[in-house]
Every structure is written in structure tokens, then in C-alpha cells.
PDB file of N, CA, C, O and CB in Angstrom:
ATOM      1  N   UNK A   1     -17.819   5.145  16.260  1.00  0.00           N
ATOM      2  CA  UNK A   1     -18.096   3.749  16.455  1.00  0.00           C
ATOM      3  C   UNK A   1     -18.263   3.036  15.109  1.00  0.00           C
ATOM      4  O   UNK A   1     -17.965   1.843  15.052  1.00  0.00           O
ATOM      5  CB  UNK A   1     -19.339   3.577  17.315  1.00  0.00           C
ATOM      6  N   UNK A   2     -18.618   3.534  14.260  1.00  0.00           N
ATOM      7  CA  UNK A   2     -19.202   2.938  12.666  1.00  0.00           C
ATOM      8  C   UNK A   2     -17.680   2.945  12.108  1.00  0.00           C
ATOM      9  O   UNK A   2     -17.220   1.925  11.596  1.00  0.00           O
ATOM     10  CB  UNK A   2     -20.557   4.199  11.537  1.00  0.00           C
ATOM     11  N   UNK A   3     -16.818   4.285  12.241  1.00  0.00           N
ATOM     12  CA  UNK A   3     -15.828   3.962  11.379  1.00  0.00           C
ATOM     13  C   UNK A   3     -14.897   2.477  12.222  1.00  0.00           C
ATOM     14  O   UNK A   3     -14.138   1.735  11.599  1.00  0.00           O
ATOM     15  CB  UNK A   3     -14.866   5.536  11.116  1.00  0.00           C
ATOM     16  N   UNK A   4     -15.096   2.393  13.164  1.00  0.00           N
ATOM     17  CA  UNK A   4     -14.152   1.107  14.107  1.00  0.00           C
ATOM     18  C   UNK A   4     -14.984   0.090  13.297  1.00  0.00           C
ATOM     19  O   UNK A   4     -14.395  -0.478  12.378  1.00  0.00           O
ATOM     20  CB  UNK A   4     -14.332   0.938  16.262  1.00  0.00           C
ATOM     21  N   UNK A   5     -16.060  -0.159  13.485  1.00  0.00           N
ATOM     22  CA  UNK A   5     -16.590  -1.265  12.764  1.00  0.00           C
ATOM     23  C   UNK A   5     -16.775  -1.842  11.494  1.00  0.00           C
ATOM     24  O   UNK A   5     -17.241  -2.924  11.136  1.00  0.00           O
ATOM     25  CB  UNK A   5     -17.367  -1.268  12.983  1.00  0.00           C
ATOM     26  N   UNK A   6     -16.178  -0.612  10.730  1.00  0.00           N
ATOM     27  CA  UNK A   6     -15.705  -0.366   9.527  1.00  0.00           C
ATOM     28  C   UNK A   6     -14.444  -0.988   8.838  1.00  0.00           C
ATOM     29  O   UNK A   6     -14.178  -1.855   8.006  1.00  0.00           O
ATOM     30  CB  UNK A   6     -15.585   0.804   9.568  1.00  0.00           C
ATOM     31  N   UNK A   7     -13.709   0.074   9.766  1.00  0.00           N
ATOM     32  CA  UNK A   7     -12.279  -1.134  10.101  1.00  0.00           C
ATOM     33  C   UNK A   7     -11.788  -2.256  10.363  1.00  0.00           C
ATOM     34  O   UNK A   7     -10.860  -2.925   9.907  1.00  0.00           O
ATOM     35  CB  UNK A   7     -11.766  -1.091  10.738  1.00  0.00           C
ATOM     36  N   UNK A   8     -12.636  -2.393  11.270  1.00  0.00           N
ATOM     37  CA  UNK A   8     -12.493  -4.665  11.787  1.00  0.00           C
ATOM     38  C   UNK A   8     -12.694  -5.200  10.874  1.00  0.00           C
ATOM     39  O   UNK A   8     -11.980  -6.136  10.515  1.00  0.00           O
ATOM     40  CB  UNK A   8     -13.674  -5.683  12.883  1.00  0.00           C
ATOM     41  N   UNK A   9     -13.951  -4.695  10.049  1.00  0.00           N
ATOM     42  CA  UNK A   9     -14.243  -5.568   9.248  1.00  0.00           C
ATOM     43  C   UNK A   9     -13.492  -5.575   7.741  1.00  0.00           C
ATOM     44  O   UNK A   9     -13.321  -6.571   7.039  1.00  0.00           O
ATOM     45  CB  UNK A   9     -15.579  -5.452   9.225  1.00  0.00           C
ATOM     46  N   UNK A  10     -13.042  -4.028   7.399  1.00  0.00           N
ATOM     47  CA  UNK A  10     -11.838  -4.511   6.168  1.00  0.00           C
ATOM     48  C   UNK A  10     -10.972  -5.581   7.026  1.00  0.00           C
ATOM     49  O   UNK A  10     -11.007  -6.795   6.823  1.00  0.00           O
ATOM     50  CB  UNK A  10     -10.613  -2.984   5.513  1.00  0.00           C
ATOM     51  N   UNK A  11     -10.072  -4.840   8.163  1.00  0.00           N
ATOM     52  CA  UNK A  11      -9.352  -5.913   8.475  1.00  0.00           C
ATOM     53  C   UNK A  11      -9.431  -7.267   8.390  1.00  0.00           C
ATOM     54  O   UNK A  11      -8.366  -7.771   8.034  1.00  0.00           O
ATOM     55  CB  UNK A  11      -9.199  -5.812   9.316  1.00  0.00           C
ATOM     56  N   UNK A  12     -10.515  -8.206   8.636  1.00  0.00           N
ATOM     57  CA  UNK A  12     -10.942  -9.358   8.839  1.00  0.00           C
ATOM     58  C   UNK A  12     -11.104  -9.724   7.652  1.00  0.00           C
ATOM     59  O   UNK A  12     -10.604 -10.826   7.426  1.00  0.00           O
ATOM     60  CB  UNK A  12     -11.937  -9.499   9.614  1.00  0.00           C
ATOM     61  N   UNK A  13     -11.730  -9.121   6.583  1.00  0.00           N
ATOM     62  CA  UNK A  13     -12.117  -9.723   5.713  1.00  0.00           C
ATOM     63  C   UNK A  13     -10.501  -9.912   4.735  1.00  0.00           C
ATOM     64  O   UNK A  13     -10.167 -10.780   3.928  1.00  0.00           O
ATOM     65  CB  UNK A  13     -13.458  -8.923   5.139  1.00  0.00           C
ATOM     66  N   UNK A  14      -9.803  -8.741   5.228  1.00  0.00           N
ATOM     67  CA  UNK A  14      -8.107  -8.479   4.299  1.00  0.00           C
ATOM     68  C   UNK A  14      -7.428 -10.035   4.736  1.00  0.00           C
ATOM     69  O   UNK A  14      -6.946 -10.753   3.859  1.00  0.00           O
ATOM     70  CB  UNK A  14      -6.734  -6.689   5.177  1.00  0.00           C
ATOM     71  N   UNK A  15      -7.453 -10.457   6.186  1.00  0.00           N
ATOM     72  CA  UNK A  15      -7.091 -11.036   6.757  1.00  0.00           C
ATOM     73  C   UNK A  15      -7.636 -12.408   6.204  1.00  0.00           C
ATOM     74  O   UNK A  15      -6.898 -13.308   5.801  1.00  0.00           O
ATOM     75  CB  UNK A  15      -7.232 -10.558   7.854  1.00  0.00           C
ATOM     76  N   UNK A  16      -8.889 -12.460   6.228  1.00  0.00           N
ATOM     77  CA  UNK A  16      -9.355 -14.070   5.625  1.00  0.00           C
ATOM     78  C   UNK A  16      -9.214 -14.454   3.954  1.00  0.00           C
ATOM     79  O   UNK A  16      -9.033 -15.555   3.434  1.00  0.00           O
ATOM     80  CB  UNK A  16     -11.127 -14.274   5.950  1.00  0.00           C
ATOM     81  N   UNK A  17      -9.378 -13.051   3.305  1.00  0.00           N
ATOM     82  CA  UNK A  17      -8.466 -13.509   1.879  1.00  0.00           C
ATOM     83  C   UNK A  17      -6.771 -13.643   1.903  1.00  0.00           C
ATOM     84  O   UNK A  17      -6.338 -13.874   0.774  1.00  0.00           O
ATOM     85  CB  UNK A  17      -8.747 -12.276   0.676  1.00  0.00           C
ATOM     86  N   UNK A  18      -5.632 -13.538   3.037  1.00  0.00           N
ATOM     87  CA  UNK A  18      -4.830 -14.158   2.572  1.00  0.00           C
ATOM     88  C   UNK A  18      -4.815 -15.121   3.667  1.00  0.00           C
ATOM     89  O   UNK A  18      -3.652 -15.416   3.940  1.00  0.00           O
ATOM     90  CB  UNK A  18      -3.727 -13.474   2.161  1.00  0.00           C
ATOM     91  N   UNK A  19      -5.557 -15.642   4.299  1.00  0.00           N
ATOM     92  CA  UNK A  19      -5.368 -16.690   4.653  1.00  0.00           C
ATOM     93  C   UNK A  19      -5.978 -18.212   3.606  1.00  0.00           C
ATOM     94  O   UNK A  19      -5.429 -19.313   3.559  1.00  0.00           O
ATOM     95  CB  UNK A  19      -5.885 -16.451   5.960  1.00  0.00           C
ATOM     96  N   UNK A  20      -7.529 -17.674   2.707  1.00  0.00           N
ATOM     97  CA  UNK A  20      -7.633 -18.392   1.542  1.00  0.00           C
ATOM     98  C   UNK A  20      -6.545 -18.694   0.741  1.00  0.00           C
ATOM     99  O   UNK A  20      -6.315 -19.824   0.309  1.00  0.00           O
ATOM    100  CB  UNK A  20      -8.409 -17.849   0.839  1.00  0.00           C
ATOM    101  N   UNK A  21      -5.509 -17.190   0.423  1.00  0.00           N
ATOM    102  CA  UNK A  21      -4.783 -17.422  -0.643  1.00  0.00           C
ATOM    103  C   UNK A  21      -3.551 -18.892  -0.062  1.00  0.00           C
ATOM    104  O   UNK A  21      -3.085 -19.860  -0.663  1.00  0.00           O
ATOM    105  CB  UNK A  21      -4.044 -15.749  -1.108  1.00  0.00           C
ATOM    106  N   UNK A  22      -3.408 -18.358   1.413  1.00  0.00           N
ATOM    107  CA  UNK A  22      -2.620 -19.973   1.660  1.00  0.00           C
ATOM    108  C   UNK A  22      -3.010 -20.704   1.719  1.00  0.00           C
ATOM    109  O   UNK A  22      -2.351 -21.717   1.484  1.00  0.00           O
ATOM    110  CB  UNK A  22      -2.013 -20.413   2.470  1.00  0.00           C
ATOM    111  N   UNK A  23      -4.301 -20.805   2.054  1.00  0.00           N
ATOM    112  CA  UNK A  23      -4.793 -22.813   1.624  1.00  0.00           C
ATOM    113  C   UNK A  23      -4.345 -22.589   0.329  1.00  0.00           C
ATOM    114  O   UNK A  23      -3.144 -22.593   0.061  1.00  0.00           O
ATOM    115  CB  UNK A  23      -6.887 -23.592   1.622  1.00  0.00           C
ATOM    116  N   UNK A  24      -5.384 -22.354  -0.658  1.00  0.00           N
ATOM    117  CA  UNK A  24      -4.623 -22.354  -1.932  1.00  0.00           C
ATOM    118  C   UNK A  24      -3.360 -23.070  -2.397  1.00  0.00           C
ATOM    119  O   UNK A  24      -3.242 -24.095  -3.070  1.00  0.00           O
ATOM    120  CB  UNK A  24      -4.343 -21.234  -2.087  1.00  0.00           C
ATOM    121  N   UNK A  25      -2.558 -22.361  -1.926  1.00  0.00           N
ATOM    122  CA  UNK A  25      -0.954 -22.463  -2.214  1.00  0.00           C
ATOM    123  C   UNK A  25      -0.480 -23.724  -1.506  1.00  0.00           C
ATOM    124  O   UNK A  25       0.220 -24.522  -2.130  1.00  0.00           O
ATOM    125  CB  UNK A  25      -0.046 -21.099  -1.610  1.00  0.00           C
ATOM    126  N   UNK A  26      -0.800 -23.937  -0.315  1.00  0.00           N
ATOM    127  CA  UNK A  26      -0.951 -24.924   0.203  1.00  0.00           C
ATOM    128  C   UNK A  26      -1.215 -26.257  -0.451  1.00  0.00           C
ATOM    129  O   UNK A  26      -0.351 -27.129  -0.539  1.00  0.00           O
ATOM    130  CB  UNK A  26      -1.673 -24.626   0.885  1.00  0.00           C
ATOM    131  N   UNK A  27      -2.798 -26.413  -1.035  1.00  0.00           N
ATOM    132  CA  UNK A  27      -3.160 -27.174  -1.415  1.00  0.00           C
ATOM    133  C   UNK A  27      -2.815 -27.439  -3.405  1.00  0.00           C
ATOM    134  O   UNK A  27      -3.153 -28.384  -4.118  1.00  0.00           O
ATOM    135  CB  UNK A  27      -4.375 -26.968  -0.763  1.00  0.00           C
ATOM    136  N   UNK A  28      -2.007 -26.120  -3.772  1.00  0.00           N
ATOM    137  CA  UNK A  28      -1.125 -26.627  -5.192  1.00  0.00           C
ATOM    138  C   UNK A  28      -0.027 -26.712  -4.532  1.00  0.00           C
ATOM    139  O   UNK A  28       0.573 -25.998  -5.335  1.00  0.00           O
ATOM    140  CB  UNK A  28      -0.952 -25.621  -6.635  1.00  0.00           C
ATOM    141  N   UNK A  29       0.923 -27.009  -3.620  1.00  0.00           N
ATOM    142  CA  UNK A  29       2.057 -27.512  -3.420  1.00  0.00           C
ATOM    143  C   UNK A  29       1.851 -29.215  -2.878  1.00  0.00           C
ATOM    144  O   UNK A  29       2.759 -30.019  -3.090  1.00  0.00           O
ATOM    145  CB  UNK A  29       2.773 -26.494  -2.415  1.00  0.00           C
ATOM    146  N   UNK A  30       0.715 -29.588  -2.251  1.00  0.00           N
ATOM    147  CA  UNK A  30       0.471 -30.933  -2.232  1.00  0.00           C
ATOM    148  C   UNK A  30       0.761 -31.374  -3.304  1.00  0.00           C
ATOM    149  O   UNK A  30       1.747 -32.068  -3.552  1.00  0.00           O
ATOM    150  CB  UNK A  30      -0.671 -31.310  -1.931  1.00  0.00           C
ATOM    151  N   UNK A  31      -0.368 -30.886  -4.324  1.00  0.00           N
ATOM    152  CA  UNK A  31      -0.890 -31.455  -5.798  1.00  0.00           C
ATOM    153  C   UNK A  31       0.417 -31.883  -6.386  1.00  0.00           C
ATOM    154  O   UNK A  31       0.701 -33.058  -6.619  1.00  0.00           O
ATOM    155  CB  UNK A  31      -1.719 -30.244  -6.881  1.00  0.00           C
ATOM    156  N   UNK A  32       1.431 -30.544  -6.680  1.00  0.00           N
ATOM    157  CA  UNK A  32       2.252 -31.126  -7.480  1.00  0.00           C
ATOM    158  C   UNK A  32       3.901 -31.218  -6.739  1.00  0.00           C
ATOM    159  O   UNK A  32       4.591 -32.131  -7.193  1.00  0.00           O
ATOM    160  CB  UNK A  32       2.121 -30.283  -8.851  1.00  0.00           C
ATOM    161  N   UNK A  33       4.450 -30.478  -5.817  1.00  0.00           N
ATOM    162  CA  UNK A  33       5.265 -30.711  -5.022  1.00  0.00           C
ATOM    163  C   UNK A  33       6.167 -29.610  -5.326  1.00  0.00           C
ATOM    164  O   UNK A  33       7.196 -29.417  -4.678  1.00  0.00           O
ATOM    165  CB  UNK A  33       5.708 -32.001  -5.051  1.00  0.00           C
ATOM    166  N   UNK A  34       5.748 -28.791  -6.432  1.00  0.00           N
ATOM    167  CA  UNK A  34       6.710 -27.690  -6.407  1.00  0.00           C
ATOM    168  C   UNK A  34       6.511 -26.924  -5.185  1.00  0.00           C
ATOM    169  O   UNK A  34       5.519 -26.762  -4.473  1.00  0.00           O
ATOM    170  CB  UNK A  34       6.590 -26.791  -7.610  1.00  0.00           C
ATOM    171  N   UNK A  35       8.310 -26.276  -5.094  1.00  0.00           N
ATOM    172  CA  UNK A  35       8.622 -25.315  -4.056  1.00  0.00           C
ATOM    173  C   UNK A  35       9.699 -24.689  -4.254  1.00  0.00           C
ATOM    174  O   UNK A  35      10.232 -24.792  -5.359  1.00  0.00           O
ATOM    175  CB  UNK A  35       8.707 -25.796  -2.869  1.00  0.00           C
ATOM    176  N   UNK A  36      10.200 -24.004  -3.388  1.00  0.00           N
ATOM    177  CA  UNK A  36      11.539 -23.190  -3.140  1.00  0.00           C
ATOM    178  C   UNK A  36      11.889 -23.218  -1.946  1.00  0.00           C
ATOM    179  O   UNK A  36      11.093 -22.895  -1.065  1.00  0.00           O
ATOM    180  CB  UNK A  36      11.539 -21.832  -3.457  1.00  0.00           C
ATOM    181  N   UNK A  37      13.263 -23.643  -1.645  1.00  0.00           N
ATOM    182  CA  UNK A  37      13.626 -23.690  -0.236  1.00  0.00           C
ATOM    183  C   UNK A  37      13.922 -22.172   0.147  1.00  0.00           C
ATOM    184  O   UNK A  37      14.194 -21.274  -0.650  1.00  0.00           O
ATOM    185  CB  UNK A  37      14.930 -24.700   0.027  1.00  0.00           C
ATOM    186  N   UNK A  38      13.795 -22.052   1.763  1.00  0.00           N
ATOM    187  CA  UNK A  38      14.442 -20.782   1.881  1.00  0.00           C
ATOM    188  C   UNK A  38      15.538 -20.131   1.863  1.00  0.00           C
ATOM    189  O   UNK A  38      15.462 -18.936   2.148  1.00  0.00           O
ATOM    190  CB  UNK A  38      14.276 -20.496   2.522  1.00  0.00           C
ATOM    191  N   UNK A  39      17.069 -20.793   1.479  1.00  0.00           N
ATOM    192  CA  UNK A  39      18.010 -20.531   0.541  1.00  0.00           C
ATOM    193  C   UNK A  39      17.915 -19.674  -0.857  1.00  0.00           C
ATOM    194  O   UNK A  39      18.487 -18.698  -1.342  1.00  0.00           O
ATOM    195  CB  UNK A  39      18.340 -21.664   0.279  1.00  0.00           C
ATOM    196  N   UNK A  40      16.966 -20.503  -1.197  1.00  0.00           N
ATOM    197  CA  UNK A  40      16.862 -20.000  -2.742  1.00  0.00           C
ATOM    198  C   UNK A  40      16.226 -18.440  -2.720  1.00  0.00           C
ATOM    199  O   UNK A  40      16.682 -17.592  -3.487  1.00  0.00           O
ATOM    200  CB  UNK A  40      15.737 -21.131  -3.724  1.00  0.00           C
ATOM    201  N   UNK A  41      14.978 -18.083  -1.643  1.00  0.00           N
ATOM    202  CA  UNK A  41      14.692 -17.043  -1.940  1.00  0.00           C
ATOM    203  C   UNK A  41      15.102 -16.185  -1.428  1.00  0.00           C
ATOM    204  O   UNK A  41      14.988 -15.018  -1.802  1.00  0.00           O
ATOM    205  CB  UNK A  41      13.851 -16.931  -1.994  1.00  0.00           C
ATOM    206  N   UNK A  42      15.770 -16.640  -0.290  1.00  0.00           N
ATOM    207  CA  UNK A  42      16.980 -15.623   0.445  1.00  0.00           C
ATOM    208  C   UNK A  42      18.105 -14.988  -0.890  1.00  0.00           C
ATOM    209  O   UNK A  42      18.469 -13.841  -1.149  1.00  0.00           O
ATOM    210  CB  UNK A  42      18.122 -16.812   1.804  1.00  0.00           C
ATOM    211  N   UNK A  43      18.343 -16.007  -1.383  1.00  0.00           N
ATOM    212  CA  UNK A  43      19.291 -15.389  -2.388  1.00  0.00           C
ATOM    213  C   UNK A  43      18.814 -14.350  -3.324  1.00  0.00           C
ATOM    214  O   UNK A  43      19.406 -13.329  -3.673  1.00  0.00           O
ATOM    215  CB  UNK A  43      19.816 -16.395  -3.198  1.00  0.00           C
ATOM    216  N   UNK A  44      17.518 -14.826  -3.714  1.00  0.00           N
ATOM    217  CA  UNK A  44      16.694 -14.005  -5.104  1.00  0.00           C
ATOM    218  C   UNK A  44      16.654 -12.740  -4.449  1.00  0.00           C
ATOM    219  O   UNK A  44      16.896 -11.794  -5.199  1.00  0.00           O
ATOM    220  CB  UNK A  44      14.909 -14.569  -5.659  1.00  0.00           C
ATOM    221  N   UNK A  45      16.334 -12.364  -2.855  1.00  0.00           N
ATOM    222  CA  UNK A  45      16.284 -11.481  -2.204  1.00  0.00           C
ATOM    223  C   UNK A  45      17.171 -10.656  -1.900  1.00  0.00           C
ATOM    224  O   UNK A  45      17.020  -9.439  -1.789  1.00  0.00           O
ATOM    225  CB  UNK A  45      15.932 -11.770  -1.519  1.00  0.00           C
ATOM    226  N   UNK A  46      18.133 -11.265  -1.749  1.00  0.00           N
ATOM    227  CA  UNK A  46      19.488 -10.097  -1.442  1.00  0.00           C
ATOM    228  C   UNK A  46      19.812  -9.620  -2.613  1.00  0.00           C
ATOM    229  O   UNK A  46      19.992  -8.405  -2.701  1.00  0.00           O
ATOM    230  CB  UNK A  46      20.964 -10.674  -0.791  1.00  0.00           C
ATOM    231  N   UNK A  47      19.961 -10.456  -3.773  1.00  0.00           N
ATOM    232  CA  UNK A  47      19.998 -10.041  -5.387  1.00  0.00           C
ATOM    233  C   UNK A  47      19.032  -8.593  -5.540  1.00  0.00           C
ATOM    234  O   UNK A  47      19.506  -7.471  -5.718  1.00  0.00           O
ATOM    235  CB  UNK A  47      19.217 -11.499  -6.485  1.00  0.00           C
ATOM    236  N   UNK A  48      17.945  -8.838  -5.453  1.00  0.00           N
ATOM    237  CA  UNK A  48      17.007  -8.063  -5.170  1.00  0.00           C
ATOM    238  C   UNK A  48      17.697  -6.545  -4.390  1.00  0.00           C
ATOM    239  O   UNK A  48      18.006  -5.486  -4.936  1.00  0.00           O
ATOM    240  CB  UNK A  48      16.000  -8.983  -4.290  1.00  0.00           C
ATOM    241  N   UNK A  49      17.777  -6.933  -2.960  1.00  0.00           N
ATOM    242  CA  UNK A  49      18.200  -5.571  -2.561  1.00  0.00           C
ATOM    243  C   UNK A  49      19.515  -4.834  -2.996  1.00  0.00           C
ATOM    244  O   UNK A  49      19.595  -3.617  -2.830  1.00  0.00           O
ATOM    245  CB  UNK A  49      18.246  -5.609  -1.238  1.00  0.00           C
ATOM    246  N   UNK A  50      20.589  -5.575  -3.570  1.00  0.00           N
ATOM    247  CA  UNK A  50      21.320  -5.292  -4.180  1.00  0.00           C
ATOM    248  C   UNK A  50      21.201  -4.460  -5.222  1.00  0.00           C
ATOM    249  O   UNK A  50      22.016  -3.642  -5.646  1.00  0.00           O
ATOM    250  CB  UNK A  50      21.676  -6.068  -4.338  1.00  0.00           C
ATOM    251  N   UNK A  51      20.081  -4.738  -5.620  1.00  0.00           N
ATOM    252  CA  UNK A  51      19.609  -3.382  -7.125  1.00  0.00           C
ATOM    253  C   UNK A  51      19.578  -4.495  -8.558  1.00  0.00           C
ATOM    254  O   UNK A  51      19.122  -4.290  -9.682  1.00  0.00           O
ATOM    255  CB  UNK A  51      21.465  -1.643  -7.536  1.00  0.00           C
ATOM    256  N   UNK A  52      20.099  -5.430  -8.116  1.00  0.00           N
ATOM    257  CA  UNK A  52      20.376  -6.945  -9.051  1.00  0.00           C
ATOM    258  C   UNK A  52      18.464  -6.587  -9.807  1.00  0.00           C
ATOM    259  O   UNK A  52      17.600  -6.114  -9.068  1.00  0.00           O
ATOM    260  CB  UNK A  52      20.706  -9.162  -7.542  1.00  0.00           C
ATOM    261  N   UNK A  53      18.250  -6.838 -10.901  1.00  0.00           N
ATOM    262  CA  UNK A  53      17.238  -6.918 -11.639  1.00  0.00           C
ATOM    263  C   UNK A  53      16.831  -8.387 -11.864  1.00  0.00           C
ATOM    264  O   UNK A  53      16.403  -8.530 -13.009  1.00  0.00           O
ATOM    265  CB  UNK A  53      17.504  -6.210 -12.784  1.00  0.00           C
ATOM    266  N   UNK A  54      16.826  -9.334 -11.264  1.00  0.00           N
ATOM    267  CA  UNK A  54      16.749 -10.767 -11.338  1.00  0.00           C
ATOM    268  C   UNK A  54      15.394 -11.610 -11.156  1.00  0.00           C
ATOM    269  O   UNK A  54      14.680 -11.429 -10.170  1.00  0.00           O
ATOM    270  CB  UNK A  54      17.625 -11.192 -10.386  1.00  0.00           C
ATOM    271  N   UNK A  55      15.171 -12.267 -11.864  1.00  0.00           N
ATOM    272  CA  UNK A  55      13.624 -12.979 -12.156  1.00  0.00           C
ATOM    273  C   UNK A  55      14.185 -13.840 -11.177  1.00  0.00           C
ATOM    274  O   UNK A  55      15.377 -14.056 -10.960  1.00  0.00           O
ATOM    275  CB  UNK A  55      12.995 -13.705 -13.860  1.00  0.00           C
ATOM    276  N   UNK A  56      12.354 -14.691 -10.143  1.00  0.00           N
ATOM    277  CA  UNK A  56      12.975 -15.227  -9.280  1.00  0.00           C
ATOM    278  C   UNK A  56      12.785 -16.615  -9.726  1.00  0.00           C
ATOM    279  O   UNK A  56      12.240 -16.854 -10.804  1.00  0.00           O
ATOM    280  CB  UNK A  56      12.593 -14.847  -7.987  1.00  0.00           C
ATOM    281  N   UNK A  57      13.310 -17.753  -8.761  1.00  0.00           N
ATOM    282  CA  UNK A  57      14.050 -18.587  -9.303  1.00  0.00           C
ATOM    283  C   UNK A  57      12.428 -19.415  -9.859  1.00  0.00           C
ATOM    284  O   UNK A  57      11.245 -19.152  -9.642  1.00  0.00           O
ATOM    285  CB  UNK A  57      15.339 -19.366  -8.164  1.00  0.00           C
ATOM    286  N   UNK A  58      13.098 -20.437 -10.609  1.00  0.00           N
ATOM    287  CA  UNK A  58      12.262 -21.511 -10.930  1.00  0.00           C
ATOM    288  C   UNK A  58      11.871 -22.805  -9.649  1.00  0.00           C
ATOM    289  O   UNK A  58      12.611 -23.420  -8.881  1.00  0.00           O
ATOM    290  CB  UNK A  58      13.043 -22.119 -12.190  1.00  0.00           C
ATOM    291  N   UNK A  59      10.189 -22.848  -9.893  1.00  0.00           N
ATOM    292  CA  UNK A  59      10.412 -23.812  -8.688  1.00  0.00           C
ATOM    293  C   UNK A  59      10.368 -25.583  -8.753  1.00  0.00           C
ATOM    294  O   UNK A  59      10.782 -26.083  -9.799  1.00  0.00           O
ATOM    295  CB  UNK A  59       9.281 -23.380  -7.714  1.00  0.00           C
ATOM    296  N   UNK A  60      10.121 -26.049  -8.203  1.00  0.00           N
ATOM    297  CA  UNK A  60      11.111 -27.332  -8.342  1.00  0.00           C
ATOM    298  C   UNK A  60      10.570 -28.138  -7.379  1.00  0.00           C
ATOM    299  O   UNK A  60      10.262 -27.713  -6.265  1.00  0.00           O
ATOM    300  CB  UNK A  60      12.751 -27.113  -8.072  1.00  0.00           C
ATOM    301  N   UNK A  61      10.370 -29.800  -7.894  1.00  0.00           N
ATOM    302  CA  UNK A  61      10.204 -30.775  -7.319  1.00  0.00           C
ATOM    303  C   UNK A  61      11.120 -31.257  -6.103  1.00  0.00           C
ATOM    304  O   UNK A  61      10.879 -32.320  -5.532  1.00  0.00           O
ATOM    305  CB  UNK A  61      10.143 -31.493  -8.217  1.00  0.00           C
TER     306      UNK A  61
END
């Protein structure tokens, strides 16, 4: 029973730091308007699985 309650609670707590980390991100993409469409990282991505060694893209107003 302790290790279950153990567990929920990493879980929950794993769970509410990346949900902080998206406000966050959230609230610096208001601020300044940078982004990446999902084109762009689709591409960086297949580059990626390709074996491609590629920095990903720059982001953009």
C-alpha cells in the first residue's frame, strides 16, 4: 500500500512539473511570439530520424 502511494505521488508531482513547464512556455510565447509551426519540426524530425545531425530550427515571430 505505501509503495502505491509512493507512486501516485511521484506520478502527480512528475505530472504537475510538466504541466508548470507549459504554462511557462505558454506564457514566453505570449510575451514575445516566438514559435515553430508544426512543419518545421516535423522536418527537424525526420532529419533527425534519418541519422541527419541537424540543430533544430530557429524560432520565429
Amino acid at each position: 500500500m505505501i509503495q502505491a502511494i509512493q507512486s501516485f505521488v511521484e506520478r502527480e508531482e512528475k505530472r504537475e512539473a510538466v504541466r508548470q513547464e507549459c504554462i511557462a512556455a505558454h506564457e514566453h510565447y505570449k510575451s514575445t511570439g516566438l514559435h515553430l509551426t508544426q512543419e518545421e519540426v516535423e522536418a527537424w524530425l525526420l532529419d533527425l530520424e534519418a541519422g541527419n545531425d541537424v540543430e533544430p530550427p530557429a524560432c520565429h515571430i
